[in-house]
MARLO-734620 format. One record per residue (C-alpha): residue number from 0; x, z, y. Coordinates in Angstrom, 1 decimal. Layout:
MARLO-734620
NUM,X,Z,Y
...
end
This chain:
MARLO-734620
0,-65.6,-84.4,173.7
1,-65.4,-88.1,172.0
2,-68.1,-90.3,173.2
3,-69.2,-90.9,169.2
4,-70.6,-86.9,169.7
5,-72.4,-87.4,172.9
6,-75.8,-88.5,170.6
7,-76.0,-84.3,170.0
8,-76.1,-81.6,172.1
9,-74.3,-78.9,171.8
10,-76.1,-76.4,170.6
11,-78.0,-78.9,167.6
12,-74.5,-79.4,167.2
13,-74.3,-75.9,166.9
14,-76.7,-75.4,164.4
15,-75.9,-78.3,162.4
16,-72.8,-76.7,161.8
17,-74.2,-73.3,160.7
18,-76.9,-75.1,159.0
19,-73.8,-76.6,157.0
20,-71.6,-72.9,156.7
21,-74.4,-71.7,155.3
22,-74.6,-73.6,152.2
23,-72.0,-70.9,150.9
24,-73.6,-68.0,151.8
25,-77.3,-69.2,150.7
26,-75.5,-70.0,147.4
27,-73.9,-66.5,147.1
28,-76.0,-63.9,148.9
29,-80.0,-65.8,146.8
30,-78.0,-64.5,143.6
31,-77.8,-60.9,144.3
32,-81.5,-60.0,143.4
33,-81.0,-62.1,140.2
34,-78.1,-60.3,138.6
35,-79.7,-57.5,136.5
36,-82.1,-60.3,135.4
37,-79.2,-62.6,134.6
38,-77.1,-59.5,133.1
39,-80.3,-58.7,130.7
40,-80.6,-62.1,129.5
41,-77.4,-63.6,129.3
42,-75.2,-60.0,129.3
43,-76.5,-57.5,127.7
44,-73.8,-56.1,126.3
45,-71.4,-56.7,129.5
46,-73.6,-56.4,132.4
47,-71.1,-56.5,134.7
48,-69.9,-59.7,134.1
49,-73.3,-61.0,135.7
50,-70.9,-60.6,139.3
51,-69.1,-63.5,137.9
52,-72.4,-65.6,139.1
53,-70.5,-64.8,142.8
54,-67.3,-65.0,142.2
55,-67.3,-68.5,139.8
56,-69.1,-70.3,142.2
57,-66.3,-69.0,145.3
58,-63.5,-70.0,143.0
59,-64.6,-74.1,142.5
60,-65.1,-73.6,146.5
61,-61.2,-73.0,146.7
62,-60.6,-75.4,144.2
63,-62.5,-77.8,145.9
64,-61.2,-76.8,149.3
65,-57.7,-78.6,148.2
66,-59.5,-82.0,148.2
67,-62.2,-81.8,151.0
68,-59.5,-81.9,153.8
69,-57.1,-84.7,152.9
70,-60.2,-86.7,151.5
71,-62.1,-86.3,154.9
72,-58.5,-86.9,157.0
73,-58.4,-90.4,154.8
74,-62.4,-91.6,154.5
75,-63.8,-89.9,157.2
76,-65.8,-86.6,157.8
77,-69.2,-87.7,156.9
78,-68.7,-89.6,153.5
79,-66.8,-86.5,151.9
80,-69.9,-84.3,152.9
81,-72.5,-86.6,151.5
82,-70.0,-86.7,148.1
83,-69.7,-83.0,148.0
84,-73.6,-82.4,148.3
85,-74.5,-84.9,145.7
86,-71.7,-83.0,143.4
87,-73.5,-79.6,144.3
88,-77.0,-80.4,143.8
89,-75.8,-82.1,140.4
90,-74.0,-79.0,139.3
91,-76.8,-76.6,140.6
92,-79.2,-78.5,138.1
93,-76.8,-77.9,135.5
94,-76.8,-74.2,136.2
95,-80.6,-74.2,136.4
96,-80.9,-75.8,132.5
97,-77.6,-73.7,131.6
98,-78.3,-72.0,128.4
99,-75.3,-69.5,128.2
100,-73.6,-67.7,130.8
101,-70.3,-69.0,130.3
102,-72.4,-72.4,130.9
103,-74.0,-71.4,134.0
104,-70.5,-70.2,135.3
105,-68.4,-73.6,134.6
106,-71.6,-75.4,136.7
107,-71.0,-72.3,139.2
108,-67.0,-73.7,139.4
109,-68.4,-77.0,139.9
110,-71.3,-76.6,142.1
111,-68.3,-74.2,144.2
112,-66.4,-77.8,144.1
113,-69.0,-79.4,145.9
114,-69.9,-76.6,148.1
115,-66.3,-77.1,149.6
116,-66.8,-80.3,151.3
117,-69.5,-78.9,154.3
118,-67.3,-76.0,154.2
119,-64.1,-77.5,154.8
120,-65.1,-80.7,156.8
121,-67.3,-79.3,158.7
122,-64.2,-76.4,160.2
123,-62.5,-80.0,161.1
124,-65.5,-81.8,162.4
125,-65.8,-79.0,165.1
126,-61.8,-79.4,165.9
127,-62.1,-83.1,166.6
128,-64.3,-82.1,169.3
129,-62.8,-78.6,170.3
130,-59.6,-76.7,170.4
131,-58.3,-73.5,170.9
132,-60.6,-70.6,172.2
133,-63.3,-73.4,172.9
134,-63.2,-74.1,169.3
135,-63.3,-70.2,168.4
136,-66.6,-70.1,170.7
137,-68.4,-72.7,169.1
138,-67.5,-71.3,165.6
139,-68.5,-67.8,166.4
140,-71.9,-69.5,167.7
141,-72.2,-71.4,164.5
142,-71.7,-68.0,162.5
143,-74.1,-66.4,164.6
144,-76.9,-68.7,163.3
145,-75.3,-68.7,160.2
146,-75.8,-65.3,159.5
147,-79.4,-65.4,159.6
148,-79.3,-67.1,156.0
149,-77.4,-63.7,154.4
150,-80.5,-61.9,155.6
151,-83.3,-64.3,154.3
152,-81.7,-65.1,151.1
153,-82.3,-61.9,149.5
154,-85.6,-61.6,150.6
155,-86.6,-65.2,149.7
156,-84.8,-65.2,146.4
157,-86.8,-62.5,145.5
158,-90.4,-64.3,146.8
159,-88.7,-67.5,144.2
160,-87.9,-65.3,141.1
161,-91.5,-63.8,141.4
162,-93.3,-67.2,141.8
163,-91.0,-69.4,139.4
164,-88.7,-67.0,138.0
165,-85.1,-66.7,138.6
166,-83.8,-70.1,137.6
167,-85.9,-71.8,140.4
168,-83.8,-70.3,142.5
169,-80.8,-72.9,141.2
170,-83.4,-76.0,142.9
171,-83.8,-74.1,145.8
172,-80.3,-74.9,146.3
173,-80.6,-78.7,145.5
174,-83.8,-78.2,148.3
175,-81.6,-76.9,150.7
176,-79.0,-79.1,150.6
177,-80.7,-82.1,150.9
178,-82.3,-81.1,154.1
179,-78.5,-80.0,155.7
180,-77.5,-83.7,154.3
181,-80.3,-85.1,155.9
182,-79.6,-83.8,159.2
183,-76.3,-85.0,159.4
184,-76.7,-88.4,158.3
185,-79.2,-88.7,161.0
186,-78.1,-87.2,163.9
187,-74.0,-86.7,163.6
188,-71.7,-89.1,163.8
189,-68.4,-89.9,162.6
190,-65.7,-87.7,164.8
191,-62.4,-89.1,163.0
192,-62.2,-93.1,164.4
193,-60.4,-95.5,162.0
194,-57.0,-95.4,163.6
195,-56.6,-91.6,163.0
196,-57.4,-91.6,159.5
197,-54.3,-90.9,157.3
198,-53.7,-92.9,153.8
199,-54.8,-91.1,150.9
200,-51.4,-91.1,149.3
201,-49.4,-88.3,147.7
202,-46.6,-88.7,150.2
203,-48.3,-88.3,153.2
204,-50.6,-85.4,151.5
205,-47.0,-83.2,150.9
206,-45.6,-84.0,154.3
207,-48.8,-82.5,155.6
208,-49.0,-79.9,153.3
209,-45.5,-78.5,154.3
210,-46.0,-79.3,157.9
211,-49.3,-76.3,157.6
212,-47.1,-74.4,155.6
213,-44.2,-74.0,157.9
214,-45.6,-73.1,160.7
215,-45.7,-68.9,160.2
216,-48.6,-68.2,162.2
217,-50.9,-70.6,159.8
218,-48.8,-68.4,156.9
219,-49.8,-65.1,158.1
220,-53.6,-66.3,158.9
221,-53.7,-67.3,155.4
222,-52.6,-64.1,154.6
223,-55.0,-62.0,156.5
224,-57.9,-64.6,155.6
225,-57.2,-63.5,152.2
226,-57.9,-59.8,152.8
227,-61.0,-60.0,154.6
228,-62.2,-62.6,152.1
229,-61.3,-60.2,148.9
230,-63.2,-57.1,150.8
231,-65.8,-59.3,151.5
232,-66.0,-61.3,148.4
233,-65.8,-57.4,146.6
234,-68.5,-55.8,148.7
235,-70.8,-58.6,148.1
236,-70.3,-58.5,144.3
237,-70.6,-54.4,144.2
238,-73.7,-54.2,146.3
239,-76.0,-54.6,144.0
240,-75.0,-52.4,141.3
241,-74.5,-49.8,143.9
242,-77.9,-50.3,145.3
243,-79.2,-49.6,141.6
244,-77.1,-46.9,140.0
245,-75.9,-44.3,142.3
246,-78.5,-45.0,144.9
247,-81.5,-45.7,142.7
248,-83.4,-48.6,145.4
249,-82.4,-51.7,143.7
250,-85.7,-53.0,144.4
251,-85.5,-52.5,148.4
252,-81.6,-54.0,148.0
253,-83.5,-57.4,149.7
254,-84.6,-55.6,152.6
255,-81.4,-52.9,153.0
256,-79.6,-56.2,152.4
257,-81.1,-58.0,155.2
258,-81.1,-55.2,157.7
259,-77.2,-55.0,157.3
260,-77.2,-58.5,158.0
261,-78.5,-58.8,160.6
262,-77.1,-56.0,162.4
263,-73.7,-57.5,161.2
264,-74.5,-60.5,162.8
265,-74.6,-58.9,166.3
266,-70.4,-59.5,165.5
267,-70.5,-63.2,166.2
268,-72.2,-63.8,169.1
269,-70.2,-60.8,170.8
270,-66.6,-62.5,169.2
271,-68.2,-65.3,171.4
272,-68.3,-63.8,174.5
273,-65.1,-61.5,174.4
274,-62.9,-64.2,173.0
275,-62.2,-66.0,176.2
276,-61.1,-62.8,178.3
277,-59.6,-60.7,175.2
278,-58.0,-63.0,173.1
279,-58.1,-63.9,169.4
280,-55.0,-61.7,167.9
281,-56.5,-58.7,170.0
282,-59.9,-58.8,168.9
283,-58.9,-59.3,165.1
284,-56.0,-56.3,165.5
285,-58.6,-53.9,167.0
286,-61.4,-54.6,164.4
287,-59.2,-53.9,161.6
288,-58.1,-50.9,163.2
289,-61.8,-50.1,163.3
290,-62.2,-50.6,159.7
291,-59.3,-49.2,158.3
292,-61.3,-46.1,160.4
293,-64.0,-46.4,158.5
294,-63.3,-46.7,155.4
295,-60.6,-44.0,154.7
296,-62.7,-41.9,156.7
297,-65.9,-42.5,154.2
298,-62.8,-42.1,151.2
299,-61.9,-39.0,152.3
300,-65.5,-37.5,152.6
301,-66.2,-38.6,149.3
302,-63.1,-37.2,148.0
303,-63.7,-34.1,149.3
304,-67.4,-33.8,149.3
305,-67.7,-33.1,152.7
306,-70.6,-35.6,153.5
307,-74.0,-33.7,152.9
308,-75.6,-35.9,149.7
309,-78.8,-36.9,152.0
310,-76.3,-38.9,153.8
311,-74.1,-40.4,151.6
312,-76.6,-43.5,151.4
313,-76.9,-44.4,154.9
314,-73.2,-43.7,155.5
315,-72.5,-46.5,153.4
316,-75.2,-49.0,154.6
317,-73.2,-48.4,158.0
318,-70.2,-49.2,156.2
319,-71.8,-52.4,154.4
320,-72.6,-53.4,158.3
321,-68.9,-52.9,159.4
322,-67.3,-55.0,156.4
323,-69.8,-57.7,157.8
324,-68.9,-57.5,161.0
325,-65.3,-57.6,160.4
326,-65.7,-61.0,158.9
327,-67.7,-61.7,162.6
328,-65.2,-61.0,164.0
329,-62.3,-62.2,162.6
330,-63.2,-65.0,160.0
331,-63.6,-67.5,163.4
332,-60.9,-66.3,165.4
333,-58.3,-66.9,161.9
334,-59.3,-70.2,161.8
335,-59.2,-71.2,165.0
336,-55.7,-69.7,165.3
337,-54.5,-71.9,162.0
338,-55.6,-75.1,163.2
339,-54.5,-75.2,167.0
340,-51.0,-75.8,165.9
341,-52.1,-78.6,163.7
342,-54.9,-81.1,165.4
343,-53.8,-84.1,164.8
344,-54.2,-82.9,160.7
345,-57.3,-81.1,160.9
346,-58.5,-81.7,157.7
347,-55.6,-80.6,155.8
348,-54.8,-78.1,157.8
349,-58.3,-76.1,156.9
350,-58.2,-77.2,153.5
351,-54.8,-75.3,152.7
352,-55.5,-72.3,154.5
353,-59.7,-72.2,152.9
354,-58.3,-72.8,149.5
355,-55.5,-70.6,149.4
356,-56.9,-67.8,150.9
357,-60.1,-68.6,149.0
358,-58.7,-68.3,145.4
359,-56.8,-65.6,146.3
360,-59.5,-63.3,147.7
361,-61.1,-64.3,144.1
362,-58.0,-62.6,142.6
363,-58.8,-59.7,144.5
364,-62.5,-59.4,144.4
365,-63.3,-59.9,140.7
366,-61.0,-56.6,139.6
367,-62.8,-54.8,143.0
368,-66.2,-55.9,141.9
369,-65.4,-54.8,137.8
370,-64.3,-51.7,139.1
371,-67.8,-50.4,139.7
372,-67.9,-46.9,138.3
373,-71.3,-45.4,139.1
374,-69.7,-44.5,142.8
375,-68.9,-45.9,145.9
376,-65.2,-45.0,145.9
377,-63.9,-48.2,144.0
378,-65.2,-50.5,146.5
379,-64.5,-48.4,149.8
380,-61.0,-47.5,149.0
381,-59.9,-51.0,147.9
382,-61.6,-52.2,151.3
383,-59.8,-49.6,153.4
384,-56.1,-50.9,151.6
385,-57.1,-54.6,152.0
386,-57.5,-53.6,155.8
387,-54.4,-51.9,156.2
388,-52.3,-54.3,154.6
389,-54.6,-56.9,157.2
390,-53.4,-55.4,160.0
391,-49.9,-55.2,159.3
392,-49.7,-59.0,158.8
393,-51.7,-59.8,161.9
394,-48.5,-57.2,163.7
395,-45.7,-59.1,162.2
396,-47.8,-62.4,163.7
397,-45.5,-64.7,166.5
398,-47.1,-63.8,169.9
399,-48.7,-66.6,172.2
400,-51.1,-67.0,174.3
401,-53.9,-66.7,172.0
end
């Protein structure tokens, strides 16, 4: 570690850092008990295109995820983050007066573009001061915190929209933010000295770019990032509606919502400890192996009706848990494996593989989410292909010793 990062321990560090991932999730998963609000006020006539609350906001993250890199390799880590928050909490005020739904999603886009900077920066914050399995240990830490957040917001989203109603929920945001911001400004310092900073200039930016982009095993990470992003990025749009319609317990979907968070989040900490001994390809290979398990085996029982009715819920709030638990344990390792070729340009290096695989998963997980039938079988089946196709890339992946 630099001396500048010797002011914080490791684990604030830690969960600074997941204090900083979880901007994303609080701003996704705090939506989900507002959407059949949102779709009878501002959808009637389309309620399904109240998931595009979820999948707006992702989109201006990739968007965004482009600029956060380069901008943080050139200016430094902290200033971006500070200029991405303000950008967020100004676009999440927008949202909150937004009269329209096609109003509230462009502020989604935007806030999404602000969101991007403690996404992105904060991936190449922790590899200035970490590399390799070391860095995929102290991510999988950070996500283990972080996944507290998909359990609570749910479950404090609903305690806002019954106090304030469900546009307060928009300043929780601005709230939440401001406290992350805080945080950083007072107890992080800059991790990317003067001398390692790289001119804002278009030049530079493309050499970069094609340096991440030649390297195949960034390629394929993209690739497989993608995947797990569109099944999770689907589920999390689906799950609601599913909750409601074929399931009837749309008002318990907080609590079944945190539950399969938090037993999801037992994925992390464990990527944490059998990363070091097992490797990161291995551990990704064999947990979409395990889902690709799960889900055509919950396709075929629903095909063939072979799953007695009275189980056909929990079954799939144990599937809900293993598409969580995928991301566990793979999101961390994928991203770690990206940027180890590519330290010295950290920040680009995580903005091109976030943003691509980012827009892309959107690609995939708006036509998963408006798929929604009245069934499950939409959303499983495009979950167990999106595995499959996973697990070939990680296959066709150069070996090392990762």
């Amino acid at each position: 570690m630099t001396q500048t990062a010797k002011r914080m321990g490791q684990p604030e560090f830690i969960a600074m850092i997941a204090m900083l991932f979880a901007t994303i999730a609080f701003s996704i998963d705090s939506m989900l008990p507002a959407l059949p609000t949102i779709a009878a006020e501002l959808s009637p006539l389309a309620p399904n295109n109240a998931q595009l609350i979820l999948t707006s906001f992702v989109l201006g993250m990739g968007l965004g995820t482009f600029f956060a890199g380069p901008l943080s390799d050139s200016f430094g880590r902290r200033p971006v983050i500070v200029f991405g928050a303000v950008l967020y909490c100004a676009a999440a005020f927008a949202a909150y007066i937004a009269p329209t739904l096609e109003t509230m999603l462009l502020a989604r886009v935007v806030q999404g573009l602000g969101a991007a900077a403690p996404r992105v920066v904060s991936l190449a914050l922790v590899r200035d001061l970490y590399k390799g399995r070391d860095m995929a240990r102290v991510v999988s830490f950070a996500m283990m915190i972080f996944t507290l957040v998909p359990a609570i917001a749910p479950l404090a989203a609903t305690g806002i929209i019954a106090a304030f109603g469900w546009r307060s929920i928009f300043l929780a945001f601005v709230i939440f933010s401001v406290i992350s911001l805080t945080w950083l400004m007072l107890r992080q310092p800059e991790t990317l000295t003067p001398e390692n900073r790289r001119p804002f200039r278009a030049a530079p930016l493309w050499a970069a770019l094609r340096e991440v982009l030649s390297h195949r095993t960034i390629a394929i990470s993209i690739g497989v990032q993608t995947l797990i992003f569109g099944a999770l990025f689907g589920t999390l749009s689906s799950a609601q509606p599913i909750f409601e319609v074929p399931f009837g317990r749309g008002p318990e979907f907080p609590l079944w919502f945190a539950l399969i968070a938090v037993c999801a989040g037992f994925a992390s900490p464990l990527n944490a400890v059998l990363v070091g001994r097992l490797g990161m390809r291995y551990l990704i290979t064999r947990t979409l192996i395990g889902q690709i398990v799960l889900s055509g085996s919950l396709v075929a029982l629903t095909l063939t009706g072979a799953l007695p009715t009275p189980l056909v819920f929990p079954a799939f709030v144990m599937w809900m848990i293993g598409v969580f638990a995928m991301a566990g344990l793979t999101l961390g390792n994928l991203n770690a494996l990206a940027l180890e070729p590519v330290g010295h340009i950290a920040g680009m290096a995580a903005s091109v593989t976030g943003a691509i695989a980012t827009i892309l998963a959107v690609a995939l997980a708006v036509p998963l989410g408006l798929a929604f039938d009245g069934t499950i079988l939409p959303l499983i089946t495009g979950v167990a292909v999106m595995a499959a196709i996973a697990l070939a890339l990680m296959l066709s992946m150069p070996k090392d010793k990762s």
